[in-house]
N, CA, C and O atoms as a Tripos MOL2 file, in Angstrom:
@<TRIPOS>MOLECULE
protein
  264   263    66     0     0
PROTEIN
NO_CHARGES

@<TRIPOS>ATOM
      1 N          12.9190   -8.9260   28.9060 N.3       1 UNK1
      2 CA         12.2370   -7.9880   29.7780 C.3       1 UNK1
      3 C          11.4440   -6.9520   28.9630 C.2       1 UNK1
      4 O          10.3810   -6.5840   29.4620 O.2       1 UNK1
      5 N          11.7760   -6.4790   27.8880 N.am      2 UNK2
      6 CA         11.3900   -5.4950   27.0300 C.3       2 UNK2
      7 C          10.0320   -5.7840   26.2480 C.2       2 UNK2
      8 O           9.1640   -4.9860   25.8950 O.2       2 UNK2
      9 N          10.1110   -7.2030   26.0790 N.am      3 UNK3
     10 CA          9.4120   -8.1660   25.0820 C.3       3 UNK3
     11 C           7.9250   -7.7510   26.1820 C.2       3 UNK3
     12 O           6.9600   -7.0750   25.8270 O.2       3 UNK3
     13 N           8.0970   -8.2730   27.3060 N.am      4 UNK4
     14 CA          7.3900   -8.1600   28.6940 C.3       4 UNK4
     15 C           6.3390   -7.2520   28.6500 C.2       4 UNK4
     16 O           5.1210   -7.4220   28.6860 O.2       4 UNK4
     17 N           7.1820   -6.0380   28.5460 N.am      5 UNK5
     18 CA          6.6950   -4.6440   28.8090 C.3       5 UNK5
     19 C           5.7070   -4.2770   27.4370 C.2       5 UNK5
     20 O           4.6000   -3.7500   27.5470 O.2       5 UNK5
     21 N           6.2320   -4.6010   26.3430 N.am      6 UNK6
     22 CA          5.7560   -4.4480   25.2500 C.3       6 UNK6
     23 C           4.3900   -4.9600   25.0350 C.2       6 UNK6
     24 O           3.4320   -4.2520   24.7250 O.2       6 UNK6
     25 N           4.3600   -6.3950   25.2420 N.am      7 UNK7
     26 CA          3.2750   -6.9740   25.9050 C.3       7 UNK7
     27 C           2.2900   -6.9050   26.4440 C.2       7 UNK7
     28 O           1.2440   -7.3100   25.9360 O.2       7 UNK7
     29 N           2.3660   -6.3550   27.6560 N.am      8 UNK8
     30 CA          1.3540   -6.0000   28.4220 C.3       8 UNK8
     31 C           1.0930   -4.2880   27.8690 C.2       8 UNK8
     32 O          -0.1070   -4.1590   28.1090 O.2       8 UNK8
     33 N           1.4310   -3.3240   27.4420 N.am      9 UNK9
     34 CA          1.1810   -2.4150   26.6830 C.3       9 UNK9
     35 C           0.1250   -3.1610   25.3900 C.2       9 UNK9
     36 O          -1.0860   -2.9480   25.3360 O.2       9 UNK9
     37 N           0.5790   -3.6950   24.8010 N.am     10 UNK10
     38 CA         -0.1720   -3.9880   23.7640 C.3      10 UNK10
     39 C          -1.1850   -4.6470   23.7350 C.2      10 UNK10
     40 O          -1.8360   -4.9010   22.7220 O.2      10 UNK10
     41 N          -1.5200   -5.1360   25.3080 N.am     11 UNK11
     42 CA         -2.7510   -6.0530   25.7670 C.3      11 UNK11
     43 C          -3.6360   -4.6850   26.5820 C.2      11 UNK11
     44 O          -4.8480   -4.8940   26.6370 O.2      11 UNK11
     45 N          -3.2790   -3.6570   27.0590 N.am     12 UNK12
     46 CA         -3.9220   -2.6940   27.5380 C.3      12 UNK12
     47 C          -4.2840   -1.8980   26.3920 C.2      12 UNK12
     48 O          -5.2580   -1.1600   26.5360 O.2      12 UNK12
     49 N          -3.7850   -1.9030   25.4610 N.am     13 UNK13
     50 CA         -4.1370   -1.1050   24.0740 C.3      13 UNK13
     51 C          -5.2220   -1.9600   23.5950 C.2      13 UNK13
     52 O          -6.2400   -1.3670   23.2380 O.2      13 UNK13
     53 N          -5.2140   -2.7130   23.5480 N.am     14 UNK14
     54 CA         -5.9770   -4.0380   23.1120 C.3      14 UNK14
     55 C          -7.3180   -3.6770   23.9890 C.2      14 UNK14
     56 O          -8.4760   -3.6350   23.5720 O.2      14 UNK14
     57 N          -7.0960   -3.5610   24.6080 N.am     15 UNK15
     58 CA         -8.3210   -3.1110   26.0790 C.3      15 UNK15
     59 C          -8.8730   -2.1630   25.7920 C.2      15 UNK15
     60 O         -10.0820   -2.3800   25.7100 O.2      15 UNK15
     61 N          -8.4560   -0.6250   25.4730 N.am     16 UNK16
     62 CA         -8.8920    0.2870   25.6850 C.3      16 UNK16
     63 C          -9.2260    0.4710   24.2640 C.2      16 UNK16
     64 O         -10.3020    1.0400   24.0800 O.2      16 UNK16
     65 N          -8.5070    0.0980   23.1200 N.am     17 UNK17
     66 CA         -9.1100    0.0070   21.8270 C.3      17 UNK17
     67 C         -10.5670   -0.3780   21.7210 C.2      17 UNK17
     68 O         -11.2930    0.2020   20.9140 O.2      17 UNK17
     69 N         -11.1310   -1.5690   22.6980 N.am     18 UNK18
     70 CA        -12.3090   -1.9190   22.6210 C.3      18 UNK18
     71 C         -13.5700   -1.3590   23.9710 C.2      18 UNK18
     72 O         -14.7740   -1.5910   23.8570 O.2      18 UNK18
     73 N         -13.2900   -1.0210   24.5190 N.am     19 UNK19
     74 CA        -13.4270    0.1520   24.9570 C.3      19 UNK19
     75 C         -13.5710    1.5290   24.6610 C.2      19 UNK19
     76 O         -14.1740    2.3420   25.3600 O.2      19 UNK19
     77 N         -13.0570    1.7260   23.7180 N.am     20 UNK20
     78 CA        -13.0520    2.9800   22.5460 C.3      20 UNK20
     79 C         -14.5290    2.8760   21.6450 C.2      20 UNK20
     80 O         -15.4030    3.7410   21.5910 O.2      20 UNK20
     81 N         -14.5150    1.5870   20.9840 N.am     21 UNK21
     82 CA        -14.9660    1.2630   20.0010 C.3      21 UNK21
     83 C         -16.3680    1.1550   20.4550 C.2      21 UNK21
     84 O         -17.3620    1.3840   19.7670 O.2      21 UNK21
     85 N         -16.3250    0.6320   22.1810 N.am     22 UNK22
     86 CA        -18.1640    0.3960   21.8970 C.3      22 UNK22
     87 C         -18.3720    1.3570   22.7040 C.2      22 UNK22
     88 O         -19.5000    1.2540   23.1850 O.2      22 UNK22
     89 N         -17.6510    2.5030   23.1860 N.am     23 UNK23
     90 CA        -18.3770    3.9660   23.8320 C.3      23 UNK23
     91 C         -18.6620    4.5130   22.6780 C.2      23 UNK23
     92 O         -19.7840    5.0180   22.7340 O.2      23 UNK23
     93 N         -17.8340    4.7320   20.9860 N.am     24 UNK24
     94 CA        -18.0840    5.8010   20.6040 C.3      24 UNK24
     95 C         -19.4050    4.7450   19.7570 C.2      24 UNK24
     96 O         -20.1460    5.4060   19.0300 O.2      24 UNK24
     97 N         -19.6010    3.7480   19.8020 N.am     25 UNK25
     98 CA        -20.7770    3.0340   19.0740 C.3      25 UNK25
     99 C         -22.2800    3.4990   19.6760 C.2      25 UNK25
    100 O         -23.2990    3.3890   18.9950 O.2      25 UNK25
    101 N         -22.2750    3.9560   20.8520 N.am     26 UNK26
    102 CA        -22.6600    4.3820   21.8430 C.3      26 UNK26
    103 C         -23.0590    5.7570   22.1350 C.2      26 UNK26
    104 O         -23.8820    6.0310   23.0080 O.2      26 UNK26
    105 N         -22.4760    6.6090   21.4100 N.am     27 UNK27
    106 CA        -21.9000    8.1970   21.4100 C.3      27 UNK27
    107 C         -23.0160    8.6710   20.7080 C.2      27 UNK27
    108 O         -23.3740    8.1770   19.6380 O.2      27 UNK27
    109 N         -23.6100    9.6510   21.2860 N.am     28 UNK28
    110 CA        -24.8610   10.3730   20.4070 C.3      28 UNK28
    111 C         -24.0440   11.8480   19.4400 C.2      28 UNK28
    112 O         -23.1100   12.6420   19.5510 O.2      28 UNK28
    113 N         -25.2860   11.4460   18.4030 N.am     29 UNK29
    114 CA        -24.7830   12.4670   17.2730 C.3      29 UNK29
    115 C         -25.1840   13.4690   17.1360 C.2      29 UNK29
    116 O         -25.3280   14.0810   16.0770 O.2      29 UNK29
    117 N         -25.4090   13.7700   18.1130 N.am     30 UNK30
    118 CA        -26.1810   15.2290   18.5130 C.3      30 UNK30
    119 C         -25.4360   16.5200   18.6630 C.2      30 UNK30
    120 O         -25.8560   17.5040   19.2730 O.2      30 UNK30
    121 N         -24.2230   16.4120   18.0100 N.am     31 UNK31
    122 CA        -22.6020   17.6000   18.3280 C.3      31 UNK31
    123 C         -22.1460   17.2800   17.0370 C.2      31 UNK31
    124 O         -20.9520   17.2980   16.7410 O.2      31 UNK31
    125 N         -22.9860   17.0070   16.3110 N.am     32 UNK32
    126 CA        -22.3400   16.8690   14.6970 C.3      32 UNK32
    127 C         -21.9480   17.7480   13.9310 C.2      32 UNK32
    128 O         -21.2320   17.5600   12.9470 O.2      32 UNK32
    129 N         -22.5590   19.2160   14.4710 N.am     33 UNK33
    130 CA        -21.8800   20.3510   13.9070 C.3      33 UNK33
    131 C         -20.3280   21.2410   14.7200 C.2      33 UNK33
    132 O         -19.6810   22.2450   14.4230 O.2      33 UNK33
    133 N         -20.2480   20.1490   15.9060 N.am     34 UNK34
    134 CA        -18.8890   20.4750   16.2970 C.3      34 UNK34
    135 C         -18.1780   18.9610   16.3190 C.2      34 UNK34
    136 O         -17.9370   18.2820   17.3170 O.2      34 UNK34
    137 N         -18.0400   18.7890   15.5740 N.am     35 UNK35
    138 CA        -17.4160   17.3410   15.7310 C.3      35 UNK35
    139 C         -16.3930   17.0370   16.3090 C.2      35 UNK35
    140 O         -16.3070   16.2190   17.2250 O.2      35 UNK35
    141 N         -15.2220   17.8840   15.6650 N.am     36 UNK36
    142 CA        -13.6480   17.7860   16.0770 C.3      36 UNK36
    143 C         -13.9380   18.1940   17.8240 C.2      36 UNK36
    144 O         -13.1580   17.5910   18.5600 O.2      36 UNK36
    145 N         -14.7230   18.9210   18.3990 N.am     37 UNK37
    146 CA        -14.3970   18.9460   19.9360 C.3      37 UNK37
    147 C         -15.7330   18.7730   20.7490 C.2      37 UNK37
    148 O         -16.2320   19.5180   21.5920 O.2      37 UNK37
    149 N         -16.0840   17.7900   20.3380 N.am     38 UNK38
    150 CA        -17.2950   17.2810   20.9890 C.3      38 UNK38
    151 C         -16.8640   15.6000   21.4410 C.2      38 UNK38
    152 O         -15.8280   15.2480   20.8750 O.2      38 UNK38
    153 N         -17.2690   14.8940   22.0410 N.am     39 UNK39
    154 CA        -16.9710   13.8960   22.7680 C.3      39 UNK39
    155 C         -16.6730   12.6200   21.6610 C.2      39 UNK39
    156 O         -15.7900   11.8300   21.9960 O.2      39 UNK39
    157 N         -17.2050   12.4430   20.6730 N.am     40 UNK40
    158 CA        -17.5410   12.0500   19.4900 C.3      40 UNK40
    159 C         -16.3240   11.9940   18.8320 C.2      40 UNK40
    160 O         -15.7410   11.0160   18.3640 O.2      40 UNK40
    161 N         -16.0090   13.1740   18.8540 N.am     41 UNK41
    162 CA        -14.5380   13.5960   17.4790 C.3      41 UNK41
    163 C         -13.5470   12.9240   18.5180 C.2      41 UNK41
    164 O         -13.1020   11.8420   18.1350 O.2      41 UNK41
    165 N         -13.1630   13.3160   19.6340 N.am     42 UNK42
    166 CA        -12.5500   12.9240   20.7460 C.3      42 UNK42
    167 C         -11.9380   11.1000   20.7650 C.2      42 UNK42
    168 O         -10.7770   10.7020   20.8630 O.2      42 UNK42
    169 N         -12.7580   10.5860   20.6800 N.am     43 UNK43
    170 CA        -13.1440    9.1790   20.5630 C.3      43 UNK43
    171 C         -12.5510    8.7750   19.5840 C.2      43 UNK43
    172 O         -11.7220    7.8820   19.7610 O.2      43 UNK43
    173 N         -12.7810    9.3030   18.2210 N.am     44 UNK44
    174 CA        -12.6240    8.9030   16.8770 C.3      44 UNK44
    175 C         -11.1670    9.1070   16.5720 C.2      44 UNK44
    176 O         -10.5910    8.3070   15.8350 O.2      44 UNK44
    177 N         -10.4600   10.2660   17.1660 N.am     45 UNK45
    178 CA         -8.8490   10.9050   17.3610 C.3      45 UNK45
    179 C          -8.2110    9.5930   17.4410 C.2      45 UNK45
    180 O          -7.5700    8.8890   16.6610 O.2      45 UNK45
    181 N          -8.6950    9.4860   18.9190 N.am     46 UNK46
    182 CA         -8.2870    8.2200   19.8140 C.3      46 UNK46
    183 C          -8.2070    6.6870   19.2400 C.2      46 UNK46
    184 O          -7.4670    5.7800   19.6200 O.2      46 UNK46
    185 N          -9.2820    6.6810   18.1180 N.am     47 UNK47
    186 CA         -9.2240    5.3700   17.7600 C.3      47 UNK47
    187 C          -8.2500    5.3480   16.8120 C.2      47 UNK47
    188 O          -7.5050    4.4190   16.5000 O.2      47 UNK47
    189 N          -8.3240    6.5230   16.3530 N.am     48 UNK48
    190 CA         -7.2220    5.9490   15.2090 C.3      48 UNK48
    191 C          -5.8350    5.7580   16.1200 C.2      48 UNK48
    192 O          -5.5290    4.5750   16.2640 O.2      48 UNK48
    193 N          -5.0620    6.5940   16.6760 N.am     49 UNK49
    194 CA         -4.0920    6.6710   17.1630 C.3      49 UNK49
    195 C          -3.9500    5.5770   17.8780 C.2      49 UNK49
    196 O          -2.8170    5.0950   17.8960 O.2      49 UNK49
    197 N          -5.3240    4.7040   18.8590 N.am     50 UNK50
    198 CA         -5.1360    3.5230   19.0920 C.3      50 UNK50
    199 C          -4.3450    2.1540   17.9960 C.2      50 UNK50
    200 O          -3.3610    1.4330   18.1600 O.2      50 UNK50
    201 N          -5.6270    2.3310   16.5970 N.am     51 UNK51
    202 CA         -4.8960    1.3750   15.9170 C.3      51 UNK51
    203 C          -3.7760    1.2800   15.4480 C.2      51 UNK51
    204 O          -3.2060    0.1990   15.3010 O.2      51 UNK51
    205 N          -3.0150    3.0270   14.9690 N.am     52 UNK52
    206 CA         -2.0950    3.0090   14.2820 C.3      52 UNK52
    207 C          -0.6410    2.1170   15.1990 C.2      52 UNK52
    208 O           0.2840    1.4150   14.7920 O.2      52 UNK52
    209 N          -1.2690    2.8320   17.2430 N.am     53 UNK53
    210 CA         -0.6100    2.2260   17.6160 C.3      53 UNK53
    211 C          -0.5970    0.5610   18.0020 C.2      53 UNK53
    212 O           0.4970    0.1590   18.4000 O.2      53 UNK53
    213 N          -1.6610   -0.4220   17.9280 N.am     54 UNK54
    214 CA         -1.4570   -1.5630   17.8410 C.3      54 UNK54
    215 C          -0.8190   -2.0930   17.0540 C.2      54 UNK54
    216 O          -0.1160   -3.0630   17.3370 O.2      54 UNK54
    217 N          -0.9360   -1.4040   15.4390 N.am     55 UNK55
    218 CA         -0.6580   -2.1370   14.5550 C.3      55 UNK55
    219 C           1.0800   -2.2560   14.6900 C.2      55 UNK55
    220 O           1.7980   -3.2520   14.6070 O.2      55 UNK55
    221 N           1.3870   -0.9720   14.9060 N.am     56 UNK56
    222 CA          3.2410   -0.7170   15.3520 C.3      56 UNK56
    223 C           3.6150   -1.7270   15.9840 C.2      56 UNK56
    224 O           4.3740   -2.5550   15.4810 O.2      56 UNK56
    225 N           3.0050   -1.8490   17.5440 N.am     57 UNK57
    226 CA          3.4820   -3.1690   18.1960 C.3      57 UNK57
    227 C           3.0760   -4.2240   18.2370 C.2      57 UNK57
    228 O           3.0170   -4.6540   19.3890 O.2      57 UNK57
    229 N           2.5880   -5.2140   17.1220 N.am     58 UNK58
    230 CA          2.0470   -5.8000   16.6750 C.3      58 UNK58
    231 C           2.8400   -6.1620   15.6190 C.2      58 UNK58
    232 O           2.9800   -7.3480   15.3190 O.2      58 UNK58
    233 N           3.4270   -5.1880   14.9670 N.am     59 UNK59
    234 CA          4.9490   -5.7350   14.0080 C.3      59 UNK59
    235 C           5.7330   -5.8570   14.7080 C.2      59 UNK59
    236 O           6.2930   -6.9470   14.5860 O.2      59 UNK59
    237 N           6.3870   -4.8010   16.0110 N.am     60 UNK60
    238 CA          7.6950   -4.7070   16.7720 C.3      60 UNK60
    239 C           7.7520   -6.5930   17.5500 C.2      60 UNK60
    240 O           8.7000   -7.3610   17.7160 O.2      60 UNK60
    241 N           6.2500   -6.7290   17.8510 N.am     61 UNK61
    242 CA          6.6100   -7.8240   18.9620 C.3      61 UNK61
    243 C           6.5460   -8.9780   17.8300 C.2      61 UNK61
    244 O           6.4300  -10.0170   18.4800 O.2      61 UNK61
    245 N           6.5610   -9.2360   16.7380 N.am     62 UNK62
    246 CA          6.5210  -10.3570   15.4500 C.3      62 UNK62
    247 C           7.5290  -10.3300   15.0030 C.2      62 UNK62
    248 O           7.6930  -11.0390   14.0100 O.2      62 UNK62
    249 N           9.0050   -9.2880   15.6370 N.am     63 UNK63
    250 CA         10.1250   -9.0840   15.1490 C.3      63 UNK63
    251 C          10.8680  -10.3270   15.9010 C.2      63 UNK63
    252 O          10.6020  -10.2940   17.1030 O.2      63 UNK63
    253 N          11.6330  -11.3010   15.5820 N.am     64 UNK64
    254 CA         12.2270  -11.8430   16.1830 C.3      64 UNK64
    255 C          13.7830  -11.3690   16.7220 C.2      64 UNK64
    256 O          14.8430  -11.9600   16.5190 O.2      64 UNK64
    257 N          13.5780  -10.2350   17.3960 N.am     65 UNK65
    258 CA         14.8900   -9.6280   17.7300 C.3      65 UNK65
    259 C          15.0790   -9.6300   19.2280 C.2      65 UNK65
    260 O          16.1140   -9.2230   19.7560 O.2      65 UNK65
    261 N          13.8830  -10.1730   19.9940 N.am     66 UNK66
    262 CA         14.0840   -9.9620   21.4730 C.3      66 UNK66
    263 C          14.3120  -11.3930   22.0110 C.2      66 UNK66
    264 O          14.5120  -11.5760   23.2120 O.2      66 UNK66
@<TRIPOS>BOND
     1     1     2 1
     2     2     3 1
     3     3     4 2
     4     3     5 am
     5     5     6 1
     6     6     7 1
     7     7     8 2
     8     7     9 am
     9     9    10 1
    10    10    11 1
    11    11    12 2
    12    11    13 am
    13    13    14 1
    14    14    15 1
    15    15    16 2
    16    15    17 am
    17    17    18 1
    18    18    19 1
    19    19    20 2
    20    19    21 am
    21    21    22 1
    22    22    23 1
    23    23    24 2
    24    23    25 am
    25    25    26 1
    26    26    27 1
    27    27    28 2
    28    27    29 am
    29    29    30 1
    30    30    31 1
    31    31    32 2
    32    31    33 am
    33    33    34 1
    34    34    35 1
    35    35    36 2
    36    35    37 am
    37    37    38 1
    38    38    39 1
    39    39    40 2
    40    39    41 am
    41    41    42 1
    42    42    43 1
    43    43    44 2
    44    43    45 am
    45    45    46 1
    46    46    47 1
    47    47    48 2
    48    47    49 am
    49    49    50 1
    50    50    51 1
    51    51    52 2
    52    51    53 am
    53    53    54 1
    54    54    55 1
    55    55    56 2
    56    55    57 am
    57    57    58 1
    58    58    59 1
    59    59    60 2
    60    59    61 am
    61    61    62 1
    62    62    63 1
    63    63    64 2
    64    63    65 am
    65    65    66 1
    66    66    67 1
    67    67    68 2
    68    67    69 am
    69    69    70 1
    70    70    71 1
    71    71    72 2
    72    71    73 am
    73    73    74 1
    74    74    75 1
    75    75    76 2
    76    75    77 am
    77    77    78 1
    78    78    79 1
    79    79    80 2
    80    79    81 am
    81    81    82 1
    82    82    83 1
    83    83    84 2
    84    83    85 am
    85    85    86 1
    86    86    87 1
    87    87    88 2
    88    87    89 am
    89    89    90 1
    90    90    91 1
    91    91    92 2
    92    91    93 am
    93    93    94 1
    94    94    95 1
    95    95    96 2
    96    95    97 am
    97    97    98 1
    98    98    99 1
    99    99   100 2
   100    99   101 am
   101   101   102 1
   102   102   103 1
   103   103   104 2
   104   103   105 am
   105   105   106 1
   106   106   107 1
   107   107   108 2
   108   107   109 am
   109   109   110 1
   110   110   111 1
   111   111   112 2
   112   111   113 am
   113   113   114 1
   114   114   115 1
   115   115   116 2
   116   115   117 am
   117   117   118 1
   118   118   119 1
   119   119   120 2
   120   119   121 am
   121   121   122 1
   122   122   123 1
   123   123   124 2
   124   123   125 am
   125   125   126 1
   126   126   127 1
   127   127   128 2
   128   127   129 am
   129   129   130 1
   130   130   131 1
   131   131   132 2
   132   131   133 am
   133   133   134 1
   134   134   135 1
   135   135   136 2
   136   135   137 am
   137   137   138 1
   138   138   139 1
   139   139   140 2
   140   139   141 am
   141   141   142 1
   142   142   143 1
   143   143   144 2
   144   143   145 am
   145   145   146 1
   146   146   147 1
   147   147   148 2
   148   147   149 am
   149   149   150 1
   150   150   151 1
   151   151   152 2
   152   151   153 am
   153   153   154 1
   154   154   155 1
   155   155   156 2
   156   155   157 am
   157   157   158 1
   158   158   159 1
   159   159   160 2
   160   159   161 am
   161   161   162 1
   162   162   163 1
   163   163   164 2
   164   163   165 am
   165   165   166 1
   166   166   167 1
   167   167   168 2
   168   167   169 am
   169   169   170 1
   170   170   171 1
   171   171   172 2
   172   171   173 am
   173   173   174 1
   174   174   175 1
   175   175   176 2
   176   175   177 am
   177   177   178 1
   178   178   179 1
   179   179   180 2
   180   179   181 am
   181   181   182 1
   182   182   183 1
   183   183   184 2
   184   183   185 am
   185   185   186 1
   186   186   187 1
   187   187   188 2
   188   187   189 am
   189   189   190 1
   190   190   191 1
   191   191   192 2
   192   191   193 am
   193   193   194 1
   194   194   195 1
   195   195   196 2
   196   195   197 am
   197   197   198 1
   198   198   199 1
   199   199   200 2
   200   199   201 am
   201   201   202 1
   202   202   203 1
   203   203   204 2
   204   203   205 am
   205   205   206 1
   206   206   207 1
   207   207   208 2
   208   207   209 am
   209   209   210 1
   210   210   211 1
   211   211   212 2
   212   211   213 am
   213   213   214 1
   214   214   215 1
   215   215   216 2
   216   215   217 am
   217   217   218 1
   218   218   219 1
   219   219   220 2
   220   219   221 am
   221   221   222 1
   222   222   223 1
   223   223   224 2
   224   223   225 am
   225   225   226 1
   226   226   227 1
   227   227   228 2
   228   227   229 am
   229   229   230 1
   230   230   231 1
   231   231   232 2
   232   231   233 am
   233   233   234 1
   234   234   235 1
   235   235   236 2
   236   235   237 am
   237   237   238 1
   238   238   239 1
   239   239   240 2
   240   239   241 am
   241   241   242 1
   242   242   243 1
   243   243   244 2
   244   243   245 am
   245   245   246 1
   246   246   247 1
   247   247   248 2
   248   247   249 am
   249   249   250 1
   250   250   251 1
   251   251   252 2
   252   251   253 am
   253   253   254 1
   254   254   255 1
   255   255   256 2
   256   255   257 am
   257   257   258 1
   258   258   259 1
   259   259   260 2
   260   259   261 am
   261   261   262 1
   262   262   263 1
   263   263   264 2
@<TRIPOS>SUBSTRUCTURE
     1 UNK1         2 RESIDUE 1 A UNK
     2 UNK2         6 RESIDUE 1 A UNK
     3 UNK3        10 RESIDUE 1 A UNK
     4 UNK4        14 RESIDUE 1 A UNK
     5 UNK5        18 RESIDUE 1 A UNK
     6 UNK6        22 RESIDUE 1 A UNK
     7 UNK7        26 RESIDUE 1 A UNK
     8 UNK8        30 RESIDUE 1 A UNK
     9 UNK9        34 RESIDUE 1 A UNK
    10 UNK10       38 RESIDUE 1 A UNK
    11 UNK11       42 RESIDUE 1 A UNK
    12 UNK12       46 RESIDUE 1 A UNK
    13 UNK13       50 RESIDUE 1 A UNK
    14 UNK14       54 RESIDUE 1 A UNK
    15 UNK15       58 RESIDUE 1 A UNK
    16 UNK16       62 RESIDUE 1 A UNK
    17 UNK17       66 RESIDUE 1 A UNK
    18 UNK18       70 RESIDUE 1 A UNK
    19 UNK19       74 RESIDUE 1 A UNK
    20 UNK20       78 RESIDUE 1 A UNK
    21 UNK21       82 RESIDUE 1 A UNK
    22 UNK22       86 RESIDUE 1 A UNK
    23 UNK23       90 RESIDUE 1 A UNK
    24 UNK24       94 RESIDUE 1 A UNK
    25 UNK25       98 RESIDUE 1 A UNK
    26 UNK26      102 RESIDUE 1 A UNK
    27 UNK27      106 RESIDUE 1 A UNK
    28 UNK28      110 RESIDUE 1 A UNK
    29 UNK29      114 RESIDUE 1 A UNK
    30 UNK30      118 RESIDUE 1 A UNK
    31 UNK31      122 RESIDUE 1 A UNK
    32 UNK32      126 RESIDUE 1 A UNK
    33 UNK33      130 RESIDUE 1 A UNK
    34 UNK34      134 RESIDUE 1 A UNK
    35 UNK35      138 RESIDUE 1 A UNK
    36 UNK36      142 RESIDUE 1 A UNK
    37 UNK37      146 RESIDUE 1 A UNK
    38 UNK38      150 RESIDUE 1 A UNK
    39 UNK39      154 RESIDUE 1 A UNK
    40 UNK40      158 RESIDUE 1 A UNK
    41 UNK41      162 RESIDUE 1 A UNK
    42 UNK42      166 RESIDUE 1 A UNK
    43 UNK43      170 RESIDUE 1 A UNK
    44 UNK44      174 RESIDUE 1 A UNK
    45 UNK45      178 RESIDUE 1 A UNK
    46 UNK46      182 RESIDUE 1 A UNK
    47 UNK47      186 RESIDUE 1 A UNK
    48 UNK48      190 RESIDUE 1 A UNK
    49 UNK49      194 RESIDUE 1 A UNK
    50 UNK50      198 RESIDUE 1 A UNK
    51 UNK51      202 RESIDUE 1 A UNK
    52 UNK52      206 RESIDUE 1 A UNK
    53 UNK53      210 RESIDUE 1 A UNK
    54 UNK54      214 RESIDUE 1 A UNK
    55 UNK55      218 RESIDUE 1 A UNK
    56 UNK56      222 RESIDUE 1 A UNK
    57 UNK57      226 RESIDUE 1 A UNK
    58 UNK58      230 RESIDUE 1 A UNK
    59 UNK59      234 RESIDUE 1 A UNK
    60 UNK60      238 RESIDUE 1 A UNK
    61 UNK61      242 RESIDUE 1 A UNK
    62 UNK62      246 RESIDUE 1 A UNK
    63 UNK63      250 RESIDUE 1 A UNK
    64 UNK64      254 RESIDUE 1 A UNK
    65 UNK65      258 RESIDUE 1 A UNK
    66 UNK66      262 RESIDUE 1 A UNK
């Protein structure tokens, strides 16, 4: 059941990771002197925290423990 849940989390991460990737490809650089709180920096936060979190469950679900 856990395996399940994990799953479909990591397929919506999967989603919104790319989703991430082609808004901020997209994202004008026109707030470059506020970066960190302009829509831009926002995005970029997000992506990382996206990958760091795929990559997590992406080992957890390659664990053969469930």
């Amino acid at each position: 059941m856990l395996r399940i849940i994990l799953t479909i989390v990591f397929v919506l991460l999967c989603i919104a990771m790319t989703v991430i990737v082609l808004i901020s490809g997209a994202a004008e650089t026109y707030w470059g002197k506020n970066k960190g709180r302009s829509m831009e920096g926002k995005l970029e936060k997000f992506t990382k925290l996206a990958a760091v979190l795929i990559f997590v469950l992406a080992l957890v679900l390659n664990l053969k423990v469930f």
